[in-house]
N, C-alpha and C positions, 0 to 999 in steps of 0.2 A: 664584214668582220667588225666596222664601226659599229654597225646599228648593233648587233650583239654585245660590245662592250657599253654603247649609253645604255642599251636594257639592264646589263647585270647592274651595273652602276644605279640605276633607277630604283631599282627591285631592292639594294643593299639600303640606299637612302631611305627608302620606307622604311626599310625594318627596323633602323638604325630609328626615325624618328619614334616609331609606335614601343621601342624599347623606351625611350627614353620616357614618352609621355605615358606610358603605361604605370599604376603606380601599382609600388613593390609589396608582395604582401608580408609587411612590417606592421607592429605593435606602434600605432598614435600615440604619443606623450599624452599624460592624464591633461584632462580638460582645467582651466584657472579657475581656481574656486575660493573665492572670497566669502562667505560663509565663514562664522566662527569655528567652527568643526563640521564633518563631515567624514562618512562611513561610508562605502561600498562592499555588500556582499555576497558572493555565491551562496545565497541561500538555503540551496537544495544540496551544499555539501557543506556549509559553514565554516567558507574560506573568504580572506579579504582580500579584497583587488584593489581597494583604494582608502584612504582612512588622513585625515588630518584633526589631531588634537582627540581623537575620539575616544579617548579617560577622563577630559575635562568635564569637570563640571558647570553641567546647564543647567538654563531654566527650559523646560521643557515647553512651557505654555498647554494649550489643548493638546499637545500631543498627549496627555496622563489620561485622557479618554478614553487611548486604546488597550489601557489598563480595567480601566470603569467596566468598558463592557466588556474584556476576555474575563473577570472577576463574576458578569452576572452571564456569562453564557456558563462559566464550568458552576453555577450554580442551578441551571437549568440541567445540565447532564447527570447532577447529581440527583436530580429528579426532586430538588426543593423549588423551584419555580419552573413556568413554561411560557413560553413565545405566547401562546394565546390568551395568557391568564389579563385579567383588567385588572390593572393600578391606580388606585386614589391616592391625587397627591396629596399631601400633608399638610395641617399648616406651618411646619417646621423646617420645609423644605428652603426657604430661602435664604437661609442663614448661610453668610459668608458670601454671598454674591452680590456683585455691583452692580447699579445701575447701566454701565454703559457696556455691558460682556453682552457675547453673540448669547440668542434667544430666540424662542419659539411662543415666549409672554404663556406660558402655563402657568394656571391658578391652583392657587390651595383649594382642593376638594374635586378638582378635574378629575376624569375616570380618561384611559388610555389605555392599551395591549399596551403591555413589555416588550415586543417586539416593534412598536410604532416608537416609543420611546426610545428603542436602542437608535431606530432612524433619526428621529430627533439629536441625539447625541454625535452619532458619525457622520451624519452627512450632514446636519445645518448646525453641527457643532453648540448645542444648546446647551446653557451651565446650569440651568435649574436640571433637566433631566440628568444629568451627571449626580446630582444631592437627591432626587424620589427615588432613584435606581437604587442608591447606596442605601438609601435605607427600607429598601426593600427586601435588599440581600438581607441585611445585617443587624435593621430595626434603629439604628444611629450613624450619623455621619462617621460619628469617633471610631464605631467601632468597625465600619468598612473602612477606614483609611490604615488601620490596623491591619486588619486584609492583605490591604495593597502591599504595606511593606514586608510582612511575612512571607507573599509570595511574589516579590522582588527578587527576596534573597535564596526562595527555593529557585528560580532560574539563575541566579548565578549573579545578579547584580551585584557590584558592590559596592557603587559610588552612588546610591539611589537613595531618595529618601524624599514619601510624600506628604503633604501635609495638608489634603485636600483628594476627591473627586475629580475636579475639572479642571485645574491647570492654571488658576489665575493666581497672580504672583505672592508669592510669601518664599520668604530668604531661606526657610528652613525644607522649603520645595526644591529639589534640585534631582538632575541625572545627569546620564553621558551618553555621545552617539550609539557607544557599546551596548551601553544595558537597555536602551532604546530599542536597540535590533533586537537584543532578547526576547524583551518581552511582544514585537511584532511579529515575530518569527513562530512566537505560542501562539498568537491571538488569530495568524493568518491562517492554527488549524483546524479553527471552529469555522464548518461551511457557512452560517450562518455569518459571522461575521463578516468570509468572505466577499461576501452577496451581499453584504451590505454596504461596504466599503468600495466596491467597485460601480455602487448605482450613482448614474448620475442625476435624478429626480425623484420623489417621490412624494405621494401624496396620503395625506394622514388622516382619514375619515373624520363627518365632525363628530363632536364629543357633544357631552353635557352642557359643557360651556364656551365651545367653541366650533366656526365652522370650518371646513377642511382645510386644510392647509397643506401648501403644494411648494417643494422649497429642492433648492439644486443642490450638488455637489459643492464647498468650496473648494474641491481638490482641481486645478486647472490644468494637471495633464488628461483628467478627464472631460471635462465641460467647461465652457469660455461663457458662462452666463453671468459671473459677476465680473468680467475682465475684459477689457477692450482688445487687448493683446490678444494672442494666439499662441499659449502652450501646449497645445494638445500631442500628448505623444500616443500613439496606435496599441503600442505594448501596453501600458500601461494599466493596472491593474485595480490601483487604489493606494495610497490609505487613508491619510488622516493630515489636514493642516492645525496649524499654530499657531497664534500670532498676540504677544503682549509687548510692553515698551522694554520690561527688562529682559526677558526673554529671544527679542524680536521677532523675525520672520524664520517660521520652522516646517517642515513636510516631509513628512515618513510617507515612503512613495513604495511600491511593487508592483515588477512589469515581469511579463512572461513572453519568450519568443525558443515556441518548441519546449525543448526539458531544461532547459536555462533558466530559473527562476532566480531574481536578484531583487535585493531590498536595500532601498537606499536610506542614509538619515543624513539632515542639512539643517545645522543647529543656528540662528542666528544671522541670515542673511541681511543682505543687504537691498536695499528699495531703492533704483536708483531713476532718476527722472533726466533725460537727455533737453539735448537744447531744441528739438523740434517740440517738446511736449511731452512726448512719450515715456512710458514707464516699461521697466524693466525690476520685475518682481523676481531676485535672483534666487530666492527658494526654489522655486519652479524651472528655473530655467539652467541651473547647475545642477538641479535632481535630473532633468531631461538629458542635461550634455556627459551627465555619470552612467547612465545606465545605457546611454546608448554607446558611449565610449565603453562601455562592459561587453557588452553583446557583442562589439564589433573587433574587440581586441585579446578574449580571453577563450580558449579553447580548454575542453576538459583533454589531458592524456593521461596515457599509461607509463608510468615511469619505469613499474617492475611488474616482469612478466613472472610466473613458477615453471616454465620451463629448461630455464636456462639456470644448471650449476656454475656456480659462483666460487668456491670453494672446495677444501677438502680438508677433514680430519681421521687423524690415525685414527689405528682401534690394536689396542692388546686383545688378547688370550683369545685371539679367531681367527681363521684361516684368512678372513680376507684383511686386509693390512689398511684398509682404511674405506671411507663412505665418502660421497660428495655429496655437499650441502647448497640446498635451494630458496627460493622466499618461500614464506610458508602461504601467502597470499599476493594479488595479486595489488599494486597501490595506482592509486589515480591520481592528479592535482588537479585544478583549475588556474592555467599557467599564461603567458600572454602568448601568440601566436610565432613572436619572431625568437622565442626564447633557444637558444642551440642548448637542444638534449645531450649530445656528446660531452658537455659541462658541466652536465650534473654529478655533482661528487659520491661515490659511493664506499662508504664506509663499515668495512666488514670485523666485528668482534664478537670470536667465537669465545664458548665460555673456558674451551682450552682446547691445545692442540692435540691431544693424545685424548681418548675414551676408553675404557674396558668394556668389551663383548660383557651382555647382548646389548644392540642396538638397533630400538627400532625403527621401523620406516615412520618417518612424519615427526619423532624425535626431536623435540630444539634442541640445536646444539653451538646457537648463538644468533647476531639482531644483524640488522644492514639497517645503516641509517644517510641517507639522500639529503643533499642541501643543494643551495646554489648559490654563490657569491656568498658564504657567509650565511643563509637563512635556509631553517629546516625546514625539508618539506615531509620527511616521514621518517617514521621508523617500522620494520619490518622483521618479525623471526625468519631465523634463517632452519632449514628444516635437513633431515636426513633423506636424502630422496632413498636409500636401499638402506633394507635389514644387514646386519651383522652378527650373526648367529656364535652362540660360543663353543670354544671347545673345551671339555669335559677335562679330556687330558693339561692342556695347557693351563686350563683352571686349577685343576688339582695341584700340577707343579708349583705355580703361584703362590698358592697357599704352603705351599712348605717350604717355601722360599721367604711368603712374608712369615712362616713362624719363627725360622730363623736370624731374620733381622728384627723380631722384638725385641724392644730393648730388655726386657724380664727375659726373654729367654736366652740373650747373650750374658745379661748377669748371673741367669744360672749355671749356664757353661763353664763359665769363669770361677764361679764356686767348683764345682765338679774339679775342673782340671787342678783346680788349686788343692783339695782335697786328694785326690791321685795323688798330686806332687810331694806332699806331704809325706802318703803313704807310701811312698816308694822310696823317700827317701829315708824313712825308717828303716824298710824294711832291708835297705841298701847300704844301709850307711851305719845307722844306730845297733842293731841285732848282733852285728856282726863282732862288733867288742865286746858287749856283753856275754859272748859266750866263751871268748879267750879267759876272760877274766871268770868266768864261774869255775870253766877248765882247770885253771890253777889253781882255785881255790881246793875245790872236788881232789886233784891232786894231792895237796898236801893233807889233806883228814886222810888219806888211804896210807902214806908215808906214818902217819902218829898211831892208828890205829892196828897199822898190820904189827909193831911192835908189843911181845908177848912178855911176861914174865915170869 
């Protein structure tokens, strides 16, 4: 009987400990992120999971590249340029760039694809190809940066404003994590870009004036060839690094694991050097600890199903006395794992309580609006799940019901009745002496007259 109770005792002690050391499946606190701003988003539904400062306005640095080239790829879809076409550079192309900006050392008069060029641009971040491209598109620097800001503002930006091609500093150059997402979220739906963005090497046949040239990624979730460190993240996808003195350290990043696609932006970090030596490049390594802090904390649900009536509204002039009301779709979020559904608020405003026949099925007949602590997460018509058919009879009634409570047609009643009342009391009141008195009169001419001589 001992040994059976040290067993249970045994057996309970295990469980007890693997409860405790097991961990719970709870939502991680966001990762620290010292970055001047920073954006996390579910990109494939364009919801935000994480965001600090991300209205302020930045210096984007090379991130305005990934502007450069979504500008000269939808100029290729428009069928005004093509990937394989050859570009001579200019001698005019060097204008505005500085000696010490990242480079690929292209010359005036070099012959190049547009497509090696756009490599040049995203993956070895090169600021003359950023200025041939532009005026490739556009025939002028001026008038591709014109470009850019027109269609800044057709995605939605509104704190953006560029003043250049490629991202090196000028005060009148500025965006925000937000409109950063924007325009990557456009740029990441050109395949092309894609594939470009996610290469980690590539080599650029030689040219007229140059021999090949063979140059890495500087994005270091993908490749650790310009970094001593180790960023590599697996998911990771691509995009686009940054890096000026006013702007600092910046990297528009996208990783995909399964149908989860999340785009990060990390405006302004910080370069930090430890007491062993070592660096710790927080662009990279705050983009790495966001997206995986995303993956591992946010689940797509279903908040509202169209199953389930929610409601119910009358209905006049129909046999049936009222319809129950449904979503009229079905709504998803991108929510964090440990979030309790049961405290999702749900908020029903129908457009009134009572409806007149007919009524159809699928009919809105008012919204459910979903929040949580305060933030909304959707709004949703609310629908008639069943028809309400009218009736003919109680229609008709209706109607001579509302004709008698028009107001024109109580005021003409009111005349009517006033009018009767009138004549009736003539004919009751007034009539009646008048003929006394004509009597009398009649009377005495037959007294004067019947008198003979």
């Amino acid at each position: 009987m001992k040994k059976n109770n040290r067993f249970v005792s045994l057996v309970l002690c295990v469980l007890l400990c693997a409860a405790v050391l097991t961990p719970a499946a709870h939502a991680a606190p966001a990762p620290d992120v010292h970055a001047g701003a920073a954006l996390l988003m579910d990109a494939a539904n364009d919801e935000v999971l994480y965001e600090k400062n991300a209205q302020r306005k930045m210096y984007p640095a090379s991130l305005t590249k990934v502007m450069t080239a979504m500008l000269v790829l939808e100029a290729v879809d428009a069928g005004q340029l093509s990937p394989d076409q050859v570009v001579t550079a200019s001698s005019t192309f060097t204008a505005g760039l500085s000696a010490n900006g990242s480079t690929q050392n292209i010359r005036p008069g070099e012959q190049m694809s547009l497509l090696d060029l756009l490599y040049c641009l995203l993956v070895a971040s090169a600021n003359e190809a950023s200025n041939i491209l532009a005026e490739t598109v556009d025939g002028t620097i001026e008038a591709f940066v014109e470009r850019m800001n027109r269609r800044a503002q057709e995605l939605g930006c509104q704190n953006t404003h560029f003043a250049n091609p490629h991202g090196l500093h000028d005060d009148d150059h500025y965006t925000t994590a937000h409109d950063l997402y924007l325009i990557a979220r456009a740029a990441m739906e050109h395949d092309i870009f894609r594939t470009i963005v996610s290469t980690r090497r590539h080599e650029v046949p030689a040219t007229n004036m140059h021999s090949a040239r063979l140059f890495y990624s500087t994005n270091a979730l993908l490749v650790t060839w310009y970094y001593r460190e180790s960023y590599l993240y697996d998911k990771a996808i691509g995009m686009k690094t940054g890096t000026t003195d006013e702007g600092g350290y910046c990297l528009l990043s996208a990783a995909e694991d399964g149908d989860n696609y999340l785009i990060c932006v990390v405006l302004d970090a910080p370069w930090i050097t430890r007491e062993d030596g070592s660096t710790d490049r927080r662009q990279f390594t705050e983009s790495r600890d966001l997206l995986k802090w995303g993956f591992s904390n946010f689940r797509r649900r279903q908040i509202v199903d169209t199953d389930t009536p929610l409601a119910q509204v009358n209905v006049t002039l129909s046999e049936t006395d009222h319809v129950l009301v449904r979503p009229a779709n079905q709504l998803e979020r991108t929510l964090p794992v440990d979030l309790d559904q049961s405290k999702i608020e749900k908020t029903i405003s129908l457009n009134s309580d009572t409806v007149p026949a007919p009524v159809e099925q699928g009919q809105v007949l008012g919204t459910l609006t979903l929040s949580y602590e305060g933030q909304e997460l959707g709004v949703v018509d609310l629908v008639a799940v069943s028809a309400a058919q009218r009736s003919e009879l109680l229609y008709r009634l209706d109607q001579i019901k509302s004709f008698f409570r028009h107001s024109g047609v109580k005021l003409a009643a009111a005349l009517i009745v006033l009018v009767l009342a009138v004549v009736i009391l003539r004919m009751t009141v007034l009539r009646p002496r008048r003929s006394r008195y004509g009597a009398r009169r009649y009377s005495g001419r037959r007294n004067y007259t019947g008198r003979r001589r």
